[in-house]
C-alpha positions as CSV (number, residue, x, y, z in Angstrom):
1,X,-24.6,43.6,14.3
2,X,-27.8,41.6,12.8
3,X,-29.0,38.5,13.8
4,X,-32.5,37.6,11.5
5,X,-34.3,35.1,12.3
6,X,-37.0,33.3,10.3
7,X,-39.9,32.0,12.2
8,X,-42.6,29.8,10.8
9,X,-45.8,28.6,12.0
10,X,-46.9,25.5,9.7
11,X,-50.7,25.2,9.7
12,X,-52.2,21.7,8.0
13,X,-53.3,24.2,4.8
14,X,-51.3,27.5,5.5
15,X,-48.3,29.0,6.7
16,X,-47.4,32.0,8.8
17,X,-43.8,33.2,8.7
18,X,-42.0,36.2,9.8
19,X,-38.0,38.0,9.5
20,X,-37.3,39.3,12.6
21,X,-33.4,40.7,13.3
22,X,-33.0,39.1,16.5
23,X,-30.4,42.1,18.1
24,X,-32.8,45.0,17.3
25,X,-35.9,43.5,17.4
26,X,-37.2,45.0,14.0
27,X,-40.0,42.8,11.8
28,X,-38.2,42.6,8.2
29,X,-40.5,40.9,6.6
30,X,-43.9,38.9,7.3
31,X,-46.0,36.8,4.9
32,X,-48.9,34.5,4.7
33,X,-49.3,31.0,2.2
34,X,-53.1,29.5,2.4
35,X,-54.5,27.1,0.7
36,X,-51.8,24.5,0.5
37,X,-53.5,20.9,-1.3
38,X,-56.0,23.2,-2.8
39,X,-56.3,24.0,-6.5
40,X,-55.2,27.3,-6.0
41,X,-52.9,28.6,-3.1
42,X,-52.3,32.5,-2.6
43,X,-49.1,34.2,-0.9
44,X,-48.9,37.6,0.7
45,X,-45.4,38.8,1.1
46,X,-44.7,42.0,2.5
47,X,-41.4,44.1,3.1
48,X,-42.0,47.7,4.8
49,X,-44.7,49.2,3.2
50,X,-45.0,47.2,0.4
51,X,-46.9,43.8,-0.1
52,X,-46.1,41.3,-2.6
53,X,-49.1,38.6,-3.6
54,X,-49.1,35.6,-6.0
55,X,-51.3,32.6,-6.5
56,X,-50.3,29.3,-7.8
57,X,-50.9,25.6,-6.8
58,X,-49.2,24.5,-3.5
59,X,-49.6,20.7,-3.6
60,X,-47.4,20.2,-0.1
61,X,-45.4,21.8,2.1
62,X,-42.2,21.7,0.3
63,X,-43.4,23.8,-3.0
64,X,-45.3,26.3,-0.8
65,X,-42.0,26.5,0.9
66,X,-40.2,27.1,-2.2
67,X,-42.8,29.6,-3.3
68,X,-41.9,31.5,-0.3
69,X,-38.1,31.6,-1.5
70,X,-38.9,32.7,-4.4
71,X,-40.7,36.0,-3.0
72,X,-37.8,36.7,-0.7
73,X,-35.5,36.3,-4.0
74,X,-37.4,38.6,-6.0
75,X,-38.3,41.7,-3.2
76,X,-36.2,40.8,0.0
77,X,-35.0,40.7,2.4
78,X,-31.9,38.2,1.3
79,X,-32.6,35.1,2.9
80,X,-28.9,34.2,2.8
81,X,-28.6,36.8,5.8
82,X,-30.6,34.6,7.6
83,X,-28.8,32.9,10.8
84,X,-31.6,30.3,11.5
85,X,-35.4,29.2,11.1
86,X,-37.3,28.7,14.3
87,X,-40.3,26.8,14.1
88,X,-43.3,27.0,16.1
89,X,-44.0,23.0,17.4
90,X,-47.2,22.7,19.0
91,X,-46.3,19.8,21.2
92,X,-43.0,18.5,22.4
93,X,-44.5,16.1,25.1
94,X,-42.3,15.1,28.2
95,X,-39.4,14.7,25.6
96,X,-38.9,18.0,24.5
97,X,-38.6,20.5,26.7
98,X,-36.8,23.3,26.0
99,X,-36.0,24.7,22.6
100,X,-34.0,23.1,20.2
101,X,-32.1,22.6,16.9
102,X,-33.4,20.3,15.0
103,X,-31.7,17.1,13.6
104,X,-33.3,14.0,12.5
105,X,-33.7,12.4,15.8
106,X,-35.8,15.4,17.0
107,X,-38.3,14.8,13.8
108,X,-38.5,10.9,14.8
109,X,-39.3,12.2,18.0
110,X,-42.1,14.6,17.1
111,X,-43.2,12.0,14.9
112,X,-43.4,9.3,17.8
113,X,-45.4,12.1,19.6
114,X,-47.8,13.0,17.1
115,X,-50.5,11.0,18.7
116,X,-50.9,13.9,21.2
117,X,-51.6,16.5,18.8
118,X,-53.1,14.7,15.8
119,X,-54.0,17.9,14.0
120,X,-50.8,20.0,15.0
121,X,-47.6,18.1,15.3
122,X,-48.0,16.5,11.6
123,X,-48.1,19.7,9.7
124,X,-45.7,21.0,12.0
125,X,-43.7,18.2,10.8
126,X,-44.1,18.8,6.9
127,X,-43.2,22.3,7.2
128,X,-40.0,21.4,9.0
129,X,-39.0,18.7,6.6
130,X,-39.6,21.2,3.7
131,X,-38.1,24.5,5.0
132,X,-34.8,22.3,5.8
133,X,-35.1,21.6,2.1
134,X,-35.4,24.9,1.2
135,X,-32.8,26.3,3.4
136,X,-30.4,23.3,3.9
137,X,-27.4,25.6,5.3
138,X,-28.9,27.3,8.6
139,X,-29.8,25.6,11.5
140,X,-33.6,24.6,12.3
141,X,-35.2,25.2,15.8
142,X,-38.2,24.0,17.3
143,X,-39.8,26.7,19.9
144,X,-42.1,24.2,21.8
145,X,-45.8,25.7,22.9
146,X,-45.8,23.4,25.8
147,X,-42.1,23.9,27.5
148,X,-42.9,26.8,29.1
149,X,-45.1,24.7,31.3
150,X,-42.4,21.8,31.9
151,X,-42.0,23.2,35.2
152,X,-44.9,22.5,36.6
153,X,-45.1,20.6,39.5
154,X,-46.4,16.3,40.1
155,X,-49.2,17.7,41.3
156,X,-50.1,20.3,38.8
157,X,-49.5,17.4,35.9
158,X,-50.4,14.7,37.1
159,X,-54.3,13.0,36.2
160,X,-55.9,10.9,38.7
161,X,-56.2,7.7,36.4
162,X,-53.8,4.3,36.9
163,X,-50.3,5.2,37.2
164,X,-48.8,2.9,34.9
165,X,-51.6,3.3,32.2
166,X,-50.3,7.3,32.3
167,X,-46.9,5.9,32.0
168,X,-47.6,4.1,29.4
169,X,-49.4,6.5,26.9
170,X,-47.3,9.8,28.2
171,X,-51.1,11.3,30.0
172,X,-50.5,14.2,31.9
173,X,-51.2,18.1,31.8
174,X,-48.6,19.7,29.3
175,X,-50.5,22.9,29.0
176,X,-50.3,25.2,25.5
177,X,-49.4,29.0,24.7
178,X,-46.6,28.4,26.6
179,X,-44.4,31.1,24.0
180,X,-47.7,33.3,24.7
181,X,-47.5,32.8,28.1
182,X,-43.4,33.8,28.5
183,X,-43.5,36.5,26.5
184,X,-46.4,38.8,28.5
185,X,-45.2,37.4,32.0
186,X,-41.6,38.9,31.3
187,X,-43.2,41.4,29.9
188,X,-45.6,42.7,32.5
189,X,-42.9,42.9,35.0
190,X,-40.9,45.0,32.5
191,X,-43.9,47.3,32.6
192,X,-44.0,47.3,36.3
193,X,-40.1,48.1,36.7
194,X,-39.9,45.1,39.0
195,X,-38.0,42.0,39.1
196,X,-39.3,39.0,37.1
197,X,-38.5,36.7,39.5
198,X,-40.0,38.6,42.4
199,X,-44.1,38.6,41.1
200,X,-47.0,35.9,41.5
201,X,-48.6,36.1,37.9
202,X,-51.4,35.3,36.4
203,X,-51.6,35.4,32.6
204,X,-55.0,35.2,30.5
205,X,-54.2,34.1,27.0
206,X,-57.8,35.1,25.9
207,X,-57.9,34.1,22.0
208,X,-60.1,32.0,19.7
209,X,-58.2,29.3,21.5
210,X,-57.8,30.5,26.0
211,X,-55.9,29.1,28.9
212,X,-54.7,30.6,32.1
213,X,-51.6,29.9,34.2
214,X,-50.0,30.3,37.3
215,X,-46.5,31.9,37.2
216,X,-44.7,32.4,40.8
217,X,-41.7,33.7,40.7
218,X,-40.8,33.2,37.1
219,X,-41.7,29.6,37.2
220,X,-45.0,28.3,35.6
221,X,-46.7,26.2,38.4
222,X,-50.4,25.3,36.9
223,X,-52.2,25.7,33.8
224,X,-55.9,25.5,32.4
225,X,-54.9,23.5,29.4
226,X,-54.2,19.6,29.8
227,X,-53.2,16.6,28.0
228,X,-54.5,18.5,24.5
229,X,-55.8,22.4,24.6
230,X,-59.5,21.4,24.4
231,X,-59.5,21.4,28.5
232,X,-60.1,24.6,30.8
233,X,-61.6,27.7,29.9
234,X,-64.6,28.4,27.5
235,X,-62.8,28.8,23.8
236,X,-64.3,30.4,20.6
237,X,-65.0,26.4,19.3
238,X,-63.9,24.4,22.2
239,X,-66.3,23.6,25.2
240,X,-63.2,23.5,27.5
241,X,-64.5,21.4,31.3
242,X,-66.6,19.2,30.7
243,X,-67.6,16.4,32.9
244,X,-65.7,13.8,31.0
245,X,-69.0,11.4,31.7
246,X,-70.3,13.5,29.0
247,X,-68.4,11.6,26.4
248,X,-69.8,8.2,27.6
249,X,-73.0,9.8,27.5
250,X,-73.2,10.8,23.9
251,X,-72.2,7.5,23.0
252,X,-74.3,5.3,24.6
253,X,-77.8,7.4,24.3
254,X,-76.9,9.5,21.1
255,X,-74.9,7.2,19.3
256,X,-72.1,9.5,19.0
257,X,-69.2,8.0,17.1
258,X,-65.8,9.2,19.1
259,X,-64.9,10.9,15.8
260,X,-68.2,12.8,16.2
261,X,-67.5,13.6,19.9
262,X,-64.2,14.6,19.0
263,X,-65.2,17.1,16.5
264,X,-68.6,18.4,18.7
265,X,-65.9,19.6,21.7
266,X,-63.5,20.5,19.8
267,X,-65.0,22.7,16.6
268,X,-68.7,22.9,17.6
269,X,-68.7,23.9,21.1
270,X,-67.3,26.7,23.5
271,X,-69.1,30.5,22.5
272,X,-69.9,28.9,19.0
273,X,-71.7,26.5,20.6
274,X,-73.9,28.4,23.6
275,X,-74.2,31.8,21.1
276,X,-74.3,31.0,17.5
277,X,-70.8,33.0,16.6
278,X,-67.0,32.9,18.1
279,X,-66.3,36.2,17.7
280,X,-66.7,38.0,20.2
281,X,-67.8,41.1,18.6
282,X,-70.6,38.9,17.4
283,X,-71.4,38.0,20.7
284,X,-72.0,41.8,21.4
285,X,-74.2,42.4,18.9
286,X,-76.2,39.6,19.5
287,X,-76.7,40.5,23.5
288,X,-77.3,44.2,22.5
289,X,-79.9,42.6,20.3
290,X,-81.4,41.1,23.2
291,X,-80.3,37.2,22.0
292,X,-80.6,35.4,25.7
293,X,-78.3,32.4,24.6
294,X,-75.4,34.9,23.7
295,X,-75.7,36.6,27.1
296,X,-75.7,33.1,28.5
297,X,-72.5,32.3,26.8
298,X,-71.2,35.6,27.6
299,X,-71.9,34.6,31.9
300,X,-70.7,31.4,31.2
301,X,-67.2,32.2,29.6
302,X,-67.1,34.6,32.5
303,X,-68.1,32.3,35.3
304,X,-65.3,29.8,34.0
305,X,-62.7,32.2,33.6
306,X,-63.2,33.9,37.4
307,X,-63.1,29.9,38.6
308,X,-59.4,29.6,37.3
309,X,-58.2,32.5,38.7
310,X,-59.7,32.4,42.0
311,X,-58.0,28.7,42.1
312,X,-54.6,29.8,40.6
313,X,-54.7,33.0,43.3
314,X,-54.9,30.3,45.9
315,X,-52.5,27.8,44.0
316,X,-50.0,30.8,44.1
317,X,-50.9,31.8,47.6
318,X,-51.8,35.1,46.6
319,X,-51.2,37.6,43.4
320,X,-49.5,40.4,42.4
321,X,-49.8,41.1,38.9
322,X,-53.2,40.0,36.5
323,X,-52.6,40.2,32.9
324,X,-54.9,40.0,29.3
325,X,-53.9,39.1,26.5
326,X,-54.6,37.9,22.6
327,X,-57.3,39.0,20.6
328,X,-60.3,39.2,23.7
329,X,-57.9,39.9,26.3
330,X,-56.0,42.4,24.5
331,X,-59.5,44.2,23.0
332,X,-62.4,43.8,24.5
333,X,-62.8,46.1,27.6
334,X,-66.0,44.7,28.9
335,X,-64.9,41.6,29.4
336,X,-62.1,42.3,31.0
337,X,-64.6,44.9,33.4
338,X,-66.5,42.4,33.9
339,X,-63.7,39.7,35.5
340,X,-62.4,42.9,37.6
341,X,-65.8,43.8,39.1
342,X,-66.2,40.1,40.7
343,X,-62.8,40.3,41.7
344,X,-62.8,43.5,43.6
345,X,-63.3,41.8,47.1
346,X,-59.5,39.8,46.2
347,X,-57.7,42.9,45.8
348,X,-58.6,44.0,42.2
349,X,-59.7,47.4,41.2
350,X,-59.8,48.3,38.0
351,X,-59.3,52.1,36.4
352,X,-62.1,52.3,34.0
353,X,-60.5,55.1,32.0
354,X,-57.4,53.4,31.8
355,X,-59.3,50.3,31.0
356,X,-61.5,51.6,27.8
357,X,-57.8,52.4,26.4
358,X,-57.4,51.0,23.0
359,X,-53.7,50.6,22.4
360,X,-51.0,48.5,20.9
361,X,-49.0,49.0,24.0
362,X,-48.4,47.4,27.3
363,X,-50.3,48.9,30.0
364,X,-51.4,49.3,33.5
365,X,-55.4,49.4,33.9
366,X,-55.9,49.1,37.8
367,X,-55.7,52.2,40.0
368,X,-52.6,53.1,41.4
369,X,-53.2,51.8,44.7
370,X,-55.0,48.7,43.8
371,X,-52.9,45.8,45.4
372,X,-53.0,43.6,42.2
373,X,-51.9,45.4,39.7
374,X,-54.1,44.4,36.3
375,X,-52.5,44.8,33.0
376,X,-53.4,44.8,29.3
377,X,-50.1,43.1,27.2
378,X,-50.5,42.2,23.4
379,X,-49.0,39.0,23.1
380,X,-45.8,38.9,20.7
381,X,-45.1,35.1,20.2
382,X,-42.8,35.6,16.9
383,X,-40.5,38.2,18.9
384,X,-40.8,35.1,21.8
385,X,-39.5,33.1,19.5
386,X,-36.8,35.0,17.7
387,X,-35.3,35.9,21.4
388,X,-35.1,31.9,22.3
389,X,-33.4,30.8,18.7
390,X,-31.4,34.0,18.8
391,X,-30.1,32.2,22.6
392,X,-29.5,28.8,21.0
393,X,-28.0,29.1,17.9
394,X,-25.3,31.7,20.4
């Protein structure tokens, strides 16, 4: 039996998309468009070994879309095999919390939301309106980055501001990398051979974009991201906690516009901010090179990261398993040394052969008799996805 699934992740210029047969769990196909509303857009389609590019004008959504059928038309895999498209739908809000198949009362909805994720939710939007265009006979699903965290408890959620103004406007922690965060929670207890239900987790989701949560017992009970995912840890362009006086600040004795606030937190902050560079490789070279303000971002990311999950050990009463993931977690050994060494006195010690590892697999990098068991699991968000439309659509 086969069961692919297509999954897209609509960007405001780009889109990611992926076949993935939902039984075996085999990648048929992945592809890239860029440059949509540019002069010239480019499309990499690729099928095995072999990758397929073209470049042509993508005005909107919708032609890129249809660009995109065309490549699966001319080298496969047939779309017409495809049981469903699953869509990757940034925010969902207190509406929306689970995945589901999209009609057109689900796109008024995420419409009606779109004031919480101004720069997510509308091209989201576009690239659902044009892929049910393009493939009017399969049923849509939105996979929602914040369900995962729907479970989290009143007072995990809630802010400290007038009740009925929070009412009002929907304010509250949602949290983000909610897919991320499913995926390598279930999937460190796979690698432990224990029970999902059974651990107190903490997941690092350690990208460009970084949030931690609190898992106990298979249910998500606090995350770093909030309302939007520029709160919590130290991010590649986002400055994560900041003293939200700060904003007031800027205004009144810089003469910050909010739009210039806005973008300064958001884009101009976080490591690119305090070093000069968000990647993190970057960041390495300029400490080897002696650069202070990179080492000081380096501490500070550090510092920030060590507060969460000496809060989330205590939220959870204790830990069991401590996982890294995306592109820093997943790669870069020293800082994950680093976070270990300062948390050897809470029950972490860390293997540092195991740890200098490089590998595309899940894996165990604490001694075998350390009591909280660290792990290294590269995130797999599309395969996330494909396992919760693959449950739907049955």
């Amino acid at each position: 039996m086969s069961t692919p699934i297509l999954l897209l992740n609509a960007g405001s210029s780009s889109i990611k998309y992926q076949v993935i047969d939902a039984d075996d769990e085999r990648v048929l196909a992945t592809g890239l468009i860029e440059r949509i509303g540019q002069e010239l857009g480019r499309i990499k389609h690729t099928v095995g070994e072999e990758t397929f590019v073209d470049e042509e004008a993508y005005p909107n959504h919708t032609v890129a879309l249809a660009a995109m059928v065309r490549m699966f038309e001319e080298h496969g895999p047939a779309l017409a095999d495809v049981k469903a498209v699953g869509h990757r739908t940034v925010h969902g809000g207190d509406r929306l919390t689970s995945t589901t198949v999209i009609d057109d009362a689900v796109i008024e909805t995420l419409e009606e939301l779109s004031p919480l994720a101004p720069l997510h939710n509308p091209p989201g939007i576009a690239g659902i309106r044009g892929a049910r265009k393009a493939l009017p006979n399969v049923p849509h699903v939105a996979v929602f980055d914040t369900a995962f965290f729907s479970s989290l408890p009143p007072e995990a959620y809630t802010y400290a501001i007038p009740t009925g103004i929070a009412e009002q406007y929907s304010v509250r922690r949602y949290g983000f990398h909610g897919t991320s965060h499913n995926y390598v929670s279930h999937k460190a207890a796979e690698t432990l051979g224990v029970d999902y239900g059974s651990l107190k987790q903490i997941v690092c989701h350690l990208g460009n974009g970084a949030s931690i949560s609190a898992i106990d017992k298979g249910v998500a009970v606090d995350t770093s991201m909030g309302l939007t995912p520029l709160e919590g840890l130290v991010m590649g362009t986002r400055s994560g906690d900041v003293d939200p006086g700060l904003i007031f600040y800027l205004h009144r004795e810089a003469g910050f516009s909010v739009d210039a606030i806005d973008n300064l937190l958001n884009k101009k902050s976080g490591m690119i901010g305090l070093a000069g560079a968000s990647d993190f490789r970057d960041v390495s070279a300029k400490i080897a090179a002696g650069d202070a303000r990179a080492q000081i971002a380096i501490d500070v990311y550090i510092h920030r990261l060590l507060h969460y999950i000496g809060a989330y050990m205590a939220v959870l009463g204790g830990v069991d398993a401590l996982s890294f993931t995306a592109g820093v977690g997943e790669n870069d050994a020293v800082i994950r040394a680093k976070v270990c060494e300062r948390l050897a006195g809470l029950g972490v010690r860390l293997d540092a052969e195991r740890n200098a590892v490089r590998s595309g697999e899940a894996r165990l990098i604490s001694t075998d008799d350390s009591p909280v068991k660290v792990l290294v699991v590269p995130t797999n968000e599309e395969l996330q996805m494909a396992r919760e439309v693959s449950e739907v659509i049955a």
